[in-house]
Every structure is written in structure tokens, then in C-alpha cells.
BATOR-48453 format. One record per residue (C-alpha): x, y, z; residue in one letter. Coordinates in steps of 0.02 Angstrom, whole numbers, plus 50000, padded with zeros to 5 digits. Layout:
BEGIN
<rec><u>X</u><v>Y</v><w>Z</w><code>A</code></rec>
...
//
This chain:
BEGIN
<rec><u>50000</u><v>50000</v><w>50000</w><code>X</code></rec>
<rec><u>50074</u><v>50187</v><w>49952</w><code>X</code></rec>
<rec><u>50165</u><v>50251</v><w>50097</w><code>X</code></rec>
<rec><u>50071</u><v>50409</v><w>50077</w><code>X</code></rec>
<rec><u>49914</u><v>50365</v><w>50125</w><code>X</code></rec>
<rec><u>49824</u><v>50405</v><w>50313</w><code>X</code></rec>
<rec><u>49687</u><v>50337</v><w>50289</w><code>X</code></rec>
<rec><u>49701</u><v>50166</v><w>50235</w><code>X</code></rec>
<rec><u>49518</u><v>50100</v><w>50240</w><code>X</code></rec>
<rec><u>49585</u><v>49930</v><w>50338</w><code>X</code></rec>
<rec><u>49454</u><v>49976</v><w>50469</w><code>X</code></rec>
<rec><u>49593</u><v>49956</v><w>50584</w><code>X</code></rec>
<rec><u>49632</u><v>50132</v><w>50705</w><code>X</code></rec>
<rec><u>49768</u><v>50216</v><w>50715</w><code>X</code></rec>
<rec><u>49858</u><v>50377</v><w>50748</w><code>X</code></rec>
<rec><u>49904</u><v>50404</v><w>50573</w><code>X</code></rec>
<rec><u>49843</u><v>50580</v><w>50572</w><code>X</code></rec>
<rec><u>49962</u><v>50649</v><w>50683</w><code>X</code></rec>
<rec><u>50088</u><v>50603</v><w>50526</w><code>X</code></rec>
<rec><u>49966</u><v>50738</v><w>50414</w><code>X</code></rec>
<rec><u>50091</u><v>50860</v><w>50335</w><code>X</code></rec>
<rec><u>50070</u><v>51056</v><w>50372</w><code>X</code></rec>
<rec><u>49922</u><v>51113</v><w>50266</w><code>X</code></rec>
<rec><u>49958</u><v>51206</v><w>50094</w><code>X</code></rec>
<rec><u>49995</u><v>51403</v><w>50138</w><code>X</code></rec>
<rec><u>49823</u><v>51437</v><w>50067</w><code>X</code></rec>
<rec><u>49730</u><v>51334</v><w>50184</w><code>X</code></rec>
<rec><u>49823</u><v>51337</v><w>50328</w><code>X</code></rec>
<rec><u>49704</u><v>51416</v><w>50476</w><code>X</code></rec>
<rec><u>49764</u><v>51470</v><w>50638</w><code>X</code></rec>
<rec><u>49625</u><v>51474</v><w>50767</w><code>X</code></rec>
<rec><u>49643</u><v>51474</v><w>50930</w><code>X</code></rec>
<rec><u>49567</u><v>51441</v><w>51132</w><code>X</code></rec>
<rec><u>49555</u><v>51326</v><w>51244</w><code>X</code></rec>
<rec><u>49455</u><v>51201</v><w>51175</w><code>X</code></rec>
<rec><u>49439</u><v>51026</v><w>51213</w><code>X</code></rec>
<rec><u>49549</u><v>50909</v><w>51137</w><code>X</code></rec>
<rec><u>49473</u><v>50804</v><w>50966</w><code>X</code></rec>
<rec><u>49564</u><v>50647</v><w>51066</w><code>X</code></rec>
<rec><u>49507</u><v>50692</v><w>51234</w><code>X</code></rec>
<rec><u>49335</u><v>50698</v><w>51164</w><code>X</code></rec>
<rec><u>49326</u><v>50529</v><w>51081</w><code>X</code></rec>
<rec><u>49371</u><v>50444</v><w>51248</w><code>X</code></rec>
<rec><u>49283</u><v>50551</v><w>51359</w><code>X</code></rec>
<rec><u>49109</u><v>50556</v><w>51289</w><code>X</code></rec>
<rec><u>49103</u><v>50467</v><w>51135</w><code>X</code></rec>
<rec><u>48941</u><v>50359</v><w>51135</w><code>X</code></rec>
<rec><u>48947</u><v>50188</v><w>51048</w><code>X</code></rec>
<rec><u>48839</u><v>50199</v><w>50886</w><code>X</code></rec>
<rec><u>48791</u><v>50013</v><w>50853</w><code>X</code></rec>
<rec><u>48799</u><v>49997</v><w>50660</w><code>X</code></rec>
<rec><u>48884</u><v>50128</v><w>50611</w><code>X</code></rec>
<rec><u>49061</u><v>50078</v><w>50706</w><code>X</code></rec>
<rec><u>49017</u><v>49910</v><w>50635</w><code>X</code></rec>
<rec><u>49016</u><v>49980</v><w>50449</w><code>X</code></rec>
<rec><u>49160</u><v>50075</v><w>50484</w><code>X</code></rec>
<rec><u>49247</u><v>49942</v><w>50537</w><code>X</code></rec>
<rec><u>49217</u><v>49832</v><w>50383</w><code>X</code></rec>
<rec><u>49224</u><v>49960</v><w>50264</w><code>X</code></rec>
<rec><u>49323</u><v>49938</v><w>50122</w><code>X</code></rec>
<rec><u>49356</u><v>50072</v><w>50002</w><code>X</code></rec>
<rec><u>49409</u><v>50058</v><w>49824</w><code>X</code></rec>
<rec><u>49580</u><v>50125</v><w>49754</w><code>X</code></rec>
<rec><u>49492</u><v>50288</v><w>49705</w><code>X</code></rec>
<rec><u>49379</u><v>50323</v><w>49846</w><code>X</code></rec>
<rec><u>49547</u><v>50286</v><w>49985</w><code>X</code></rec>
<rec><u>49658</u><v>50407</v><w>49868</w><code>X</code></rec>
<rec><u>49523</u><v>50560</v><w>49857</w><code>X</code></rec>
<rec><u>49493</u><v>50539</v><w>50028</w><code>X</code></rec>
<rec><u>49676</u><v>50575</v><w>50078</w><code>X</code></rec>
<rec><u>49685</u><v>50710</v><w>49945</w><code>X</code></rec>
<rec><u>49540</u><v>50796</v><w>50051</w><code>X</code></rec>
<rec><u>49631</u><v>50750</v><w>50201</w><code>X</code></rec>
<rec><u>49806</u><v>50818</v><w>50116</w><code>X</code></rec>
<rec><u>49734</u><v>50983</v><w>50034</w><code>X</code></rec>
<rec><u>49605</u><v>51035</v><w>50176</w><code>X</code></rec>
<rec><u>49463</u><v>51019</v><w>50079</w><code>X</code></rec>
<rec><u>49291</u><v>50947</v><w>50068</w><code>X</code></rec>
<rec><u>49237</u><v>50798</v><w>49998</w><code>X</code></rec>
<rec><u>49073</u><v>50803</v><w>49907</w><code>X</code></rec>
<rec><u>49019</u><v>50607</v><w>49848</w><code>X</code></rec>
<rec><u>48895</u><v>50573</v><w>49722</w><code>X</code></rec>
<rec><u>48804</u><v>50389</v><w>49722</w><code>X</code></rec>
<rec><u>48662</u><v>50307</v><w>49726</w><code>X</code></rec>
<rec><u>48555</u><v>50287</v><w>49895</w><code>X</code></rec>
<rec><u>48636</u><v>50153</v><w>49980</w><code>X</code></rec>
<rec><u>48817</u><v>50154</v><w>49902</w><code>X</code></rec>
<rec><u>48897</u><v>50186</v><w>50061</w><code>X</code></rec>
<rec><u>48926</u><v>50396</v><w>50063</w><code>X</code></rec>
<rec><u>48890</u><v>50424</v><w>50206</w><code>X</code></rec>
<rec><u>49004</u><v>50270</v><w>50298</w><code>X</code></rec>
<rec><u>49152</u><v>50348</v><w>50226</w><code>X</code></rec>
<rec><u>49133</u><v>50491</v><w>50361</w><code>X</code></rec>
<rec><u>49113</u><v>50351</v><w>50492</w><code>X</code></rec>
<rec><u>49254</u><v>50256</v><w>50424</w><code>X</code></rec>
<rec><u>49366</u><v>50399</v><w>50416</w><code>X</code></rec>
<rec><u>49331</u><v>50460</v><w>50588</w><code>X</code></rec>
<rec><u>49349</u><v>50274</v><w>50678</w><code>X</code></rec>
<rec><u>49507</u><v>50218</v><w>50591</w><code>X</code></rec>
<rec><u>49590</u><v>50386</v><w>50610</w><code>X</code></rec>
<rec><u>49530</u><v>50425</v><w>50785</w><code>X</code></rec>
<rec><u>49433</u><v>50568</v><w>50759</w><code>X</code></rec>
<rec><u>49306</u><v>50573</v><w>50883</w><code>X</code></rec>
<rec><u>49115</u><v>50577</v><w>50867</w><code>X</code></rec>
<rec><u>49052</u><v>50607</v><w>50677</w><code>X</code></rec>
<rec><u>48951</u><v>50772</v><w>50691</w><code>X</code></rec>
<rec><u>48788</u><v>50741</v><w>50569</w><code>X</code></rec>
<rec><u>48702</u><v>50876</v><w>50488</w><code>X</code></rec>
<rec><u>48572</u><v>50826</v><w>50395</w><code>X</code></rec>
<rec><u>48486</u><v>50918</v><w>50246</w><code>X</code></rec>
<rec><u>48297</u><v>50954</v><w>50231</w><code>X</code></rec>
<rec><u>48228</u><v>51092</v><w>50104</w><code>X</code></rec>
<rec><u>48212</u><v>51216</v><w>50237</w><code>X</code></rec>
<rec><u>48412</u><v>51194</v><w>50307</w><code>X</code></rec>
<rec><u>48488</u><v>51354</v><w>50305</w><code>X</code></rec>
<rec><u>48689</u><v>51401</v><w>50348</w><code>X</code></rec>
<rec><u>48632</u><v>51481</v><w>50508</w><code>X</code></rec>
<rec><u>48565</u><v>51300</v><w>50550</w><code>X</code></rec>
<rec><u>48732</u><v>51231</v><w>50539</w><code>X</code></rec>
<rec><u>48821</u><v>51356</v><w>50598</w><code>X</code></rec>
<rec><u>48716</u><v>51384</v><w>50770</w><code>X</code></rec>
<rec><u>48549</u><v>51432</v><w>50858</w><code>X</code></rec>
<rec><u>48509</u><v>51566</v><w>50945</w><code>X</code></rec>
<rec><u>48342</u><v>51548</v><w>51050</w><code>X</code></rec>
<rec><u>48302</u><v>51754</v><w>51060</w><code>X</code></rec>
<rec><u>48116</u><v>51692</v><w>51123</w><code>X</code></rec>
<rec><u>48189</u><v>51596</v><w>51274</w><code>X</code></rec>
<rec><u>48307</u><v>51724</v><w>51314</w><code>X</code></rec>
<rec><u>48177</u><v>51856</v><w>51322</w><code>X</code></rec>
<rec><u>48039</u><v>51753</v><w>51420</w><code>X</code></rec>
<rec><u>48166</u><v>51732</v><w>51534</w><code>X</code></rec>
<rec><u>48228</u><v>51925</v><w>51548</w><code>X</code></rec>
<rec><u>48048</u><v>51953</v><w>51566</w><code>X</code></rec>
<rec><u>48039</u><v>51835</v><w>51704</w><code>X</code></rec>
<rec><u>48196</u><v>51894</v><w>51809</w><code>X</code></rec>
<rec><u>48080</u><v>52067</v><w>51801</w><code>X</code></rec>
<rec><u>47943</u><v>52018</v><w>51872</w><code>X</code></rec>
<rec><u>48028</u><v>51943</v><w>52011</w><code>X</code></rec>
<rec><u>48121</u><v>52118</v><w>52043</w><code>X</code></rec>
<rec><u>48283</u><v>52070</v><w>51963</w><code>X</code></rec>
<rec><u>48300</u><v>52111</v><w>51806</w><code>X</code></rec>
<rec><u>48402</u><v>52288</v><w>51814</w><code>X</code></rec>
<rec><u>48499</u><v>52222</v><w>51947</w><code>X</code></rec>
<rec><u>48647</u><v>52136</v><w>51847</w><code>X</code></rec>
<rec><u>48632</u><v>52210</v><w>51674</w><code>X</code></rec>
<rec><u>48817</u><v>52137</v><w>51656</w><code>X</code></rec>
<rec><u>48790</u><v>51973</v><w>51691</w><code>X</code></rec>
<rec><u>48628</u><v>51965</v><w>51602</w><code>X</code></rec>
<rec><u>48708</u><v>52008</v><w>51458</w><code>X</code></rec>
<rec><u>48836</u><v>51884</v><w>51468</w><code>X</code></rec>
<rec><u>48691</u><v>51741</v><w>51524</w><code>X</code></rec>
<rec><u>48662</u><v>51741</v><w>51316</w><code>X</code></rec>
<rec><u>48770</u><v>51623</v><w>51314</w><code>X</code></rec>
<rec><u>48642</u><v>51496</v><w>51389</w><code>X</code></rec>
<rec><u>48545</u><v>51512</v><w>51218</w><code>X</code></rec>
<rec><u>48675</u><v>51495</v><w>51089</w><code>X</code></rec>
<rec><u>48696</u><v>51323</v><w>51052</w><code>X</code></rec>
<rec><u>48815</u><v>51278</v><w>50878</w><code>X</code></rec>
<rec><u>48778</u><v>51170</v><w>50741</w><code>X</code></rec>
<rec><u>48864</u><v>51023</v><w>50679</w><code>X</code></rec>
<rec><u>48954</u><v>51157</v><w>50559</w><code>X</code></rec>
<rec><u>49012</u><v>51297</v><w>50677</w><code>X</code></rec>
<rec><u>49062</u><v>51143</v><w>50813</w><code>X</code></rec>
<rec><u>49186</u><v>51073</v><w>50677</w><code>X</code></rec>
<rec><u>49260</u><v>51225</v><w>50641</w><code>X</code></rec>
<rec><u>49308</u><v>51260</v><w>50808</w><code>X</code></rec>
<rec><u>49497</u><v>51260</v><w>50854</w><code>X</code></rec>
<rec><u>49531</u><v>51078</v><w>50883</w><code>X</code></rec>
<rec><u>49708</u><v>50982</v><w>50888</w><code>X</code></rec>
<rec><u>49640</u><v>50880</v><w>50758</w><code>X</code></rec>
<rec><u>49512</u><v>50872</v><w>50614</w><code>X</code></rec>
<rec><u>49332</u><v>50840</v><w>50668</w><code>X</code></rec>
<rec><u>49220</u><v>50748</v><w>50543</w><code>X</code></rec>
<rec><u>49073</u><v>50826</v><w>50473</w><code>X</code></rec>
<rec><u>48943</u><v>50732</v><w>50381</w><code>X</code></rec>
<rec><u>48841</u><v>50856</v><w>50272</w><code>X</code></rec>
<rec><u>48712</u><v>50710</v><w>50224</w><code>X</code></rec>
<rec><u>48609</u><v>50728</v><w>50051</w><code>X</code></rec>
<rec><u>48638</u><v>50928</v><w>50002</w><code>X</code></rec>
<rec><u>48562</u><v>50911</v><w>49846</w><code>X</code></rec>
<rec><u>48380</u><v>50912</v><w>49944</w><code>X</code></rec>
<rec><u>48435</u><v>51081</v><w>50015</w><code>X</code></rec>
<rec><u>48361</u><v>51258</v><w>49966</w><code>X</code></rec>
<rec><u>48453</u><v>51332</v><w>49796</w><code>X</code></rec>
<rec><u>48549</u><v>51435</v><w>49905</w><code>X</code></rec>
<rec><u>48638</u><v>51348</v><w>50019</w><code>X</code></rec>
<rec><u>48785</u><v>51279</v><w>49903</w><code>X</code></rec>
<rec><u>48834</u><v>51449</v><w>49885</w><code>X</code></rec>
<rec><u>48784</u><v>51502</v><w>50055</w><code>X</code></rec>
<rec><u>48934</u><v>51382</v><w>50127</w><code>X</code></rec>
<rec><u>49081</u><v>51440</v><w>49995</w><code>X</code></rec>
<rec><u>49138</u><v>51576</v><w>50107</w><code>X</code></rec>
<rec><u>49141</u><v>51489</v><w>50278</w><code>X</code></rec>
<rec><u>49226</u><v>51315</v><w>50184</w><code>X</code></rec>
<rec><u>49341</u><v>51448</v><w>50115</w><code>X</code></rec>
<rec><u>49399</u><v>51548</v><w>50260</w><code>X</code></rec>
<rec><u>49351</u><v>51407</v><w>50403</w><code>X</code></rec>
<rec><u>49268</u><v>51539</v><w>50497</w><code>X</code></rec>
<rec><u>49126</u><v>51632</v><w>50538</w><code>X</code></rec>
<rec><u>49047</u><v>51759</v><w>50686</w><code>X</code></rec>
<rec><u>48899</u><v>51746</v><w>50769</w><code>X</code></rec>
<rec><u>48860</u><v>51916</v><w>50763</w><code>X</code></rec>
<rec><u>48750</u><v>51944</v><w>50948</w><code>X</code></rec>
<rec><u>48892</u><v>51893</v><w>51029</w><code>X</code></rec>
<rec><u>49002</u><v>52010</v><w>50941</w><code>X</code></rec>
<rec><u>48893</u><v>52168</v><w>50967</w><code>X</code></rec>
<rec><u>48939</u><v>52127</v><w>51161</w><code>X</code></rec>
<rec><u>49102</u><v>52104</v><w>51157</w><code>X</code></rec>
<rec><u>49159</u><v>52240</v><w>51229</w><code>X</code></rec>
<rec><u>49059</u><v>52211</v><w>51372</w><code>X</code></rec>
<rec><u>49059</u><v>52037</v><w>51366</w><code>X</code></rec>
<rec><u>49231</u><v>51977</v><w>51279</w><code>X</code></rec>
<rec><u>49212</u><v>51780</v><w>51328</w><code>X</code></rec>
<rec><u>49055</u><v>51714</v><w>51334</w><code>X</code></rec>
<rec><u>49038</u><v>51497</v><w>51340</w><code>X</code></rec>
<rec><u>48899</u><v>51425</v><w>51218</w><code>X</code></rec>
<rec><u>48839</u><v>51259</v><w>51207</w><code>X</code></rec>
<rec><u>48922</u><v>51147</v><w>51062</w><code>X</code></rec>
<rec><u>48822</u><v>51013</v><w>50967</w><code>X</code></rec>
<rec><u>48918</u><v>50877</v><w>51067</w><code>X</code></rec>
<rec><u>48833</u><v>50959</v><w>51214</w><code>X</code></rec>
<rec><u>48986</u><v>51027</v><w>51317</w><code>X</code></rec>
<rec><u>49030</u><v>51216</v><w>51355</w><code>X</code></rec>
<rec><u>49170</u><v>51323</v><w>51249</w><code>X</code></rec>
<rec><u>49215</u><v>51494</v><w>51281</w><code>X</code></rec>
<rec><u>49220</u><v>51619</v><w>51117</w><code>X</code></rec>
<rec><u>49319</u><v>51754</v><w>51110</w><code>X</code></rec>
<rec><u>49215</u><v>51910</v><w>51035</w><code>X</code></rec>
<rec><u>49070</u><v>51776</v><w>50962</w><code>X</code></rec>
<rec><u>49200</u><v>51729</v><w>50821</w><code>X</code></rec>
<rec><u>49237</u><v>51552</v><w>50791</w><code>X</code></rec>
<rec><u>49409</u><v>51490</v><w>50672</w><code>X</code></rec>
<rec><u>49453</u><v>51308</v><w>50647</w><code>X</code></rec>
<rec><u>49640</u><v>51270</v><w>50708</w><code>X</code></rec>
<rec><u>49637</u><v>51108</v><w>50595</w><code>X</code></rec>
<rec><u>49512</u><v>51129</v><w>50438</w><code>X</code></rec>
<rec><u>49383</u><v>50958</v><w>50473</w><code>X</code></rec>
<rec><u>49365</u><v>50825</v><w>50375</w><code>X</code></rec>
<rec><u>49197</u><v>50863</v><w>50294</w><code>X</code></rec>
<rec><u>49099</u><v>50748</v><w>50178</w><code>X</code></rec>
<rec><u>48949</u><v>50804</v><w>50082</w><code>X</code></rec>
<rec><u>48826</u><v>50684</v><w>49994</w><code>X</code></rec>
<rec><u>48724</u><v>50678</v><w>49846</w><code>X</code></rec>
<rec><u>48602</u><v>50568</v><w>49774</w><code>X</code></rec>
<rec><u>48643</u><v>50654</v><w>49583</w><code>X</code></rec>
<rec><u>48483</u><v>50721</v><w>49584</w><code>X</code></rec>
<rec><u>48546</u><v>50922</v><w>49564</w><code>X</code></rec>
<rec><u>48691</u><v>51006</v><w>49491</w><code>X</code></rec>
<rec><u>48788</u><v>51111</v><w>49607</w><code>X</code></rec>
<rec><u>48863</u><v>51275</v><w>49576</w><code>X</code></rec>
<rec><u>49046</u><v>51272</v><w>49502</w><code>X</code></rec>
<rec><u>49113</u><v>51365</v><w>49646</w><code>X</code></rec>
<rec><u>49064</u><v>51222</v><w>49751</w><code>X</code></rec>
<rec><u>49125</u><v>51112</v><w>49660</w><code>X</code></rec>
<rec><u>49294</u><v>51212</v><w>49623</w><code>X</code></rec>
<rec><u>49296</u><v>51191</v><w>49823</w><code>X</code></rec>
<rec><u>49306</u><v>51001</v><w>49846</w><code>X</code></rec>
<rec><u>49357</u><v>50861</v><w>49815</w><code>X</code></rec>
<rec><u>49249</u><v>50755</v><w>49699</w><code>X</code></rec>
<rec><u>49198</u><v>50577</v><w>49701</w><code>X</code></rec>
<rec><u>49091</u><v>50478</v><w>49613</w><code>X</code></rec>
<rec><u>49025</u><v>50311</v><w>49705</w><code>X</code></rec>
<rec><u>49010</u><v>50167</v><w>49593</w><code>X</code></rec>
<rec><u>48870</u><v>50041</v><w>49638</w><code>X</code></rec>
<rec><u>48929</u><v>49928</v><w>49781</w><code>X</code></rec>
<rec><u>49002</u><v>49760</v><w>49726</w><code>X</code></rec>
<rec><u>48975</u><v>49609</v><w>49821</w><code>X</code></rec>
<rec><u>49116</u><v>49635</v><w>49934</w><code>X</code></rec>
<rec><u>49044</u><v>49791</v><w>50003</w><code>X</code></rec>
<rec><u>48845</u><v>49729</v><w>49992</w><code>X</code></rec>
<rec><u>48913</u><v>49571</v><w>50075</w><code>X</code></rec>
<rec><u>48991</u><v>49687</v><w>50231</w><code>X</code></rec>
<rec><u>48814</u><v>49813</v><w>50238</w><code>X</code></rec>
<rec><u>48734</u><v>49629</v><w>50260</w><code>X</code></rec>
<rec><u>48860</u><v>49570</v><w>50399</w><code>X</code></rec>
<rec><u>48856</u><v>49741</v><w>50477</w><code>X</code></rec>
<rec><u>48651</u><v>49740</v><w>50481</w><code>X</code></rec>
<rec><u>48625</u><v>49539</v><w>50525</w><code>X</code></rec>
<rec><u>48767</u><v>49473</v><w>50576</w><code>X</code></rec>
<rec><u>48907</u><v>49375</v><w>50517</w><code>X</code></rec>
<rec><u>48822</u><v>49230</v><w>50425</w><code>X</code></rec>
<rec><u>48700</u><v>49348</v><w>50362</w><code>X</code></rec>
<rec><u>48786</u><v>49337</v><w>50177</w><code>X</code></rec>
<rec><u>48778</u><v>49145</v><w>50205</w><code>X</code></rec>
<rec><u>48593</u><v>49141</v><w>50238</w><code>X</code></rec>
<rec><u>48508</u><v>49250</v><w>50094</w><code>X</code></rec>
<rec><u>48671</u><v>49226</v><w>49972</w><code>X</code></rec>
<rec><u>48492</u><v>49222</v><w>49843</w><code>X</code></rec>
<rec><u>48457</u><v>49390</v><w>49879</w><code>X</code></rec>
<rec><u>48606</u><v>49469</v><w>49856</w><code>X</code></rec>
<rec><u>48633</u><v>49389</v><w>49701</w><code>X</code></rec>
<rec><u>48470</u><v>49459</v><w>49645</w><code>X</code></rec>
<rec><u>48529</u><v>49628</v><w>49694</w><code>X</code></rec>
<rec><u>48674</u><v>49619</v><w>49599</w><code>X</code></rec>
<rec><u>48632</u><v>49551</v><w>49458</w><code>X</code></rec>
<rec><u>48463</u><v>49643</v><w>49412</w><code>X</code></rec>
<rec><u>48430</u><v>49701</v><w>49256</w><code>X</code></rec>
<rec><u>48553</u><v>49823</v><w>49182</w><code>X</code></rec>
<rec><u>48492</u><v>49992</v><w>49190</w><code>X</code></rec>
<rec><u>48382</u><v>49960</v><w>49359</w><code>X</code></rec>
<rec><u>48424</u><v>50064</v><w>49506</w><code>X</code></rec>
<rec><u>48417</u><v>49985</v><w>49651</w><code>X</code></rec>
<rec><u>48452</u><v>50050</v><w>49834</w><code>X</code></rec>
<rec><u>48553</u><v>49957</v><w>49972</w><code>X</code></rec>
<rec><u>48393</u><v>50013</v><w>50096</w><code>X</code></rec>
<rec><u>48277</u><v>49872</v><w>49981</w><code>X</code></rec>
<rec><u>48413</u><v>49732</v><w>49990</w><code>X</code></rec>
<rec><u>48411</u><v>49771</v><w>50184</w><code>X</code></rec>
<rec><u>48209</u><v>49787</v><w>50215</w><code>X</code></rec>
<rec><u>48190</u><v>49612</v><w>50119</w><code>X</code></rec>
<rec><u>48303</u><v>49525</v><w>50210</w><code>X</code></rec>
<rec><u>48225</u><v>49595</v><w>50357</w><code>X</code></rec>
<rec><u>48068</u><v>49543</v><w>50336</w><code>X</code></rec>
<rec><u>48120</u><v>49357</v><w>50262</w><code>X</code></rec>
<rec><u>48207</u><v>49327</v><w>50423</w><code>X</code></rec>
<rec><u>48027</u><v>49397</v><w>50532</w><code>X</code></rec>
<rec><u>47928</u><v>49289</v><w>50408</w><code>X</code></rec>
<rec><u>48027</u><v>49118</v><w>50444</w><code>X</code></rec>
<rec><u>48023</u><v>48975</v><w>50325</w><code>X</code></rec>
<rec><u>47855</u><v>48917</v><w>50372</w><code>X</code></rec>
<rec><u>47773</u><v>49039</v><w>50251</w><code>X</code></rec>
<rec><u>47862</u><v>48947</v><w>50118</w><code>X</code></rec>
<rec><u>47979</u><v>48989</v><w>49978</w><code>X</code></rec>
<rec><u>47852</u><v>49067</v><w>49849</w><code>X</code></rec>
<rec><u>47785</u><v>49181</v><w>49981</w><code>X</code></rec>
<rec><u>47943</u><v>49247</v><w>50031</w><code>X</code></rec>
<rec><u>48016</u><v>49280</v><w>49868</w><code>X</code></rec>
<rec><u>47853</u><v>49391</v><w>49785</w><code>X</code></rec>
<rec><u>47876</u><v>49484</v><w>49934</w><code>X</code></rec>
<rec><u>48054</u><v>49523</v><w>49913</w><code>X</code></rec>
<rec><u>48047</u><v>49552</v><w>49733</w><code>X</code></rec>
<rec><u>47918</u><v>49678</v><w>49791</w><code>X</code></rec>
<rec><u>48020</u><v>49767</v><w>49903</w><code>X</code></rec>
<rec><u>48163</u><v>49766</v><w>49773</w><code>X</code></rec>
<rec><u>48089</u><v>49834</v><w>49641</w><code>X</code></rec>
<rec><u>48190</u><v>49955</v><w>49561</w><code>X</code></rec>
<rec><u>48158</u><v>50139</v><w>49587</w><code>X</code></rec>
<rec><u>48154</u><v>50196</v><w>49416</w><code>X</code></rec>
<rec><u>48006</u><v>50074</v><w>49377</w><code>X</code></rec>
<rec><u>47856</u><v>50183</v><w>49383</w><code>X</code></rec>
<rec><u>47730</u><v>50060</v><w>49354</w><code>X</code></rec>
//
């Protein structure tokens, strides 16, 4: 295997990223704080997620998809992967962060309505002022002004976005899951702050000279103090952005990241979604649908999620409902997604 590679998609971990060259000048960031460690946060209060470590663990990239990801990981960038549903986008984030050691993947997923304040953080103005106005009934709300002011802190909370760009030792890994549902302005709503790995959250920085360090909530639900409400990644994350293909994105996105293309999964990878899901004879026992899966008619499309539900409900059903029954209602839930009637 090329000696240049971190990430190695053996599913084994590994400190490998501490090896990372210096970034190239023009994307080399320099924020700074004390904030907690990327390390100290993966042992500390890293929850177990089931599955996903399990798919991480028996992922296994192709030459293509392991060489793009390290040119992401080399140049600072963001990798934006195209596929089917089902071809495994989304594990590379998981894979990447478990055999690399980078903590907890932070998930944003994207609905129409997703904005980049959404990712970046919340600010609940409506709490805050319920709770000003309660402080004056009670007699005590021109008491502090100060520390009132600073208390805003209690309703900022950041996204998945503005917590991986804070100013960790190491990368965090963002998963920016299906952006071709979003709005048709959030691609280029994201090209400044993937550009500069920054961004302020401007009520905090109309305070700062009264209140210069005010802690907010992150999305991995610990405290971090921000220095006039501006936030500036130390290490640029990891970030991976899917698509289904179903929109074009803007050049300038695209001029931003790295690009790869997913290829259906062969029956390597199907037969490792299977193991992951089921278990380990799970390829074994419904070798008959996977075969049908992969060898469907050309042109079908066909997502992992069907192969999955089928053999779900084959291994509820039992064999006492007999053969027949059990294959019309797999065929059912496999048929392909294109077919419209």
C-alpha cells in the first residue's frame, strides 16, 4: 500500500493523522482557545453507535475512493460524493473518523428548509427574552445588566458546522448528508465559511466589549468559551457532503472540493452492509438475495435500503410461510426505483 496514505480504509485505528503534513499556505488556519481536545473527546464522551462503528469497521474502500479521501485530508478540503442511495457515502465519514481516531462524527442533515445559520448555530432570542421578562417580574432584572448580558450564552447552542470549525488539535468529521435536497441557496451560502474556516455569530460580537468571553453550548453538548462571538478552525475538518445526483451544484462548490463519484457497491461491500446489519452469516443465509441485487437488470436502480428491508422481513417471516411467499415479497420490496409502474 502507498506510503502516503492516512487513511488506509483497513478499518483498523490508528494515529496516522498525527503524521498529516502542514496544510498548503492557502489553507492553513490558525484558530485558537482553549478548547477541548478532538482525542480527549473521543474517549471522554464518545457514545457507541451500534451499526455505524460496525460499517466503519468493515468498510472497504476502492483505490479511488481511499486516494480522494487522503487528497481531502492532504489539501484541507471537502469531499462532496455522488452515488446512489445506499452506496455507502455516508460510511466513509464514519470510516474515516473510527480508523483515524477522530472522535464523534458530527451529522448535519439536509431538509429543504436547512439554512447556513442551522449549521452554523441557534440562537433561542424567544427563550432568552421570556426569561429577561421573568427575572423582572421577580424584581431582578436591572439588577445585573452585566451578567445578564453575558447569560446569552445559555441560548446559543452551535451546529454540527460551527462545532467542527472550532479550534481543535485535530480534524473533526462533518457529515453534510444529502445537500442536493437543500434550498438553491445553500451551496453557495457555505463557499465563504469552507473557504475561510470561519465565521461570527454576530449577537455575541455586538457585546464584546462588554462581554469579551462568553461559553455556548456545542452540538456535542459541552461548554466552549468564544472570544468576541468569532469562531476559526485550528485544523480545517474533515467534511463529507453527499448527493444522490439528483441536482447540479454551483461550480464554485464544486471548484471547492474534492469530487467523488461512488460506483454501485460490489458484492464485497453489499456482503459487509449485510454482515454489519444481520450478523456474520448473514451473507451465508440470503446469498439468493444478494445475488438478485446484483445482478438485476442492467439499467435498474436499486438502493442498498431494499436489499436490507427484504432480508429483514424474510428473516421475521421464517420459513414456514414457504419459499414462493417469501420471494414475491422480496421482489416487491426490490423493485427498482426507476420502475414507475
Amino acid at each position: 500500500m502507498s506510503e502516503w496514505l492516512i487513511y488506509r480504509g483497513a478499518g483498523a485505528p490508528h494515529d496516522g493523522i498525527d503524521l498529516l503534513p502542514p496544510p498548503p499556505p492557502w489553507r492553513d488556519f490558525d484558530g485558537d482557545g482553549p478548547v477541548q481536545t478532538a482525542s480527549a473527546l473521543d474517549s471522554a464522551s464518545r457514545r457507541r453507535l451500534g451499526v455505524r462503528d460496525f460499517q466503519a469497521q468493515l468498510h472497504r474502500p476502492g483505490t479511488e475512493e481511499r486516494e480522494l479521501v487522503n487528497a481531502a485530508l492532504y489539501l484541507r478540503r471537502p469531499l462532496l460524493v455522488t452515488g446512489n442511495p445506499g452506496s455507502g457515502k455516508s460510511t466513509i465519514a464514519h470510516s474515516v473518523a473510527y480508523e483515524l481516531r477522530l472522535g464523534r462524527v458530527l451529522n448535519w442533515p439536509i431538509v429543504s428548509r436547512s439554512t447556513l445559520r442551522d449549521g452554523l448555530y441557534q440562537y433561542d432570542a424567544i427563550g432568552r427574552l421570556q426569561d429577561l421578562q421573568i427575572r423582572r417580574t421577580l424584581g431582578e432584572g436591572d439588577q445585573h445588566e452585566g451578567s445578564a448580558i453575558a447569560d446569552i450564552g445559555r441560548y446559543i447552542r452551535l451546529g454540527p458546522l460551527g462545532t467542527a470549525l472550532l479550534p481543535y488539535d485535530r480534524p473533526r468529521v462533518l457529515l453534510v448528508d444529502e445537500l442536493d435536497k437543500s434550498d438553491i441557496d445553500l451551496p453557495n451560502d457555505l463557499l465563504n465559511v469552507l473557504e475561510e474556516g470561519e465565521f461570527v455569530i454576530p449577537e455575541l460580537e455586538r457585546i464584546a466589549d462588554i462581554a469579551p468571553v462568553v461559553e455556548v453550548m456545542t452540538d456535542d453538548g459541552v461548554k466552549v468559551p468564544l472570544h468576541g462571538g468569532r469562531v476559526r478552525c485550528r485544523q480545517f475538518p474533515f467534511i463529507v457532503m453527499t448527493s444522490n445526483g439528483e441536482r447540479d451544484f454551483p461550480a464554485p462548490l464544486r471548484r471547492r472540493c474534492i469530487q467523488l463519484q461512488m460506483p454501485a457497491p460490489d458484492e464485497a461491500r453489499l456482503a459487509g452492509m449485510v454482515r454489519a446489519h444481520f450478523g456474520d452469516q448473514a451473507e451465508v443465509e440470503h446469498a439468493d438475495l444478494i445475488r438478485r441485487f446484483l445482478h438485476r437488470d442492467a439499467g435498474d436502480v436499486l438502493a442498498v435500503d431494499q436489499l436490507l428491508n427484504a432480508i429483514q422481513l424474510v428473516r421475521l417471516m421464517g420459513a414456514e410461510e414457504g419459499a414462493a411467499t417469501r420471494a414475491r415479497l422480496a421482489d416487491v420490496l426490490m423493485t427498482p426505483l426507476d420502475r414507475t409502474g
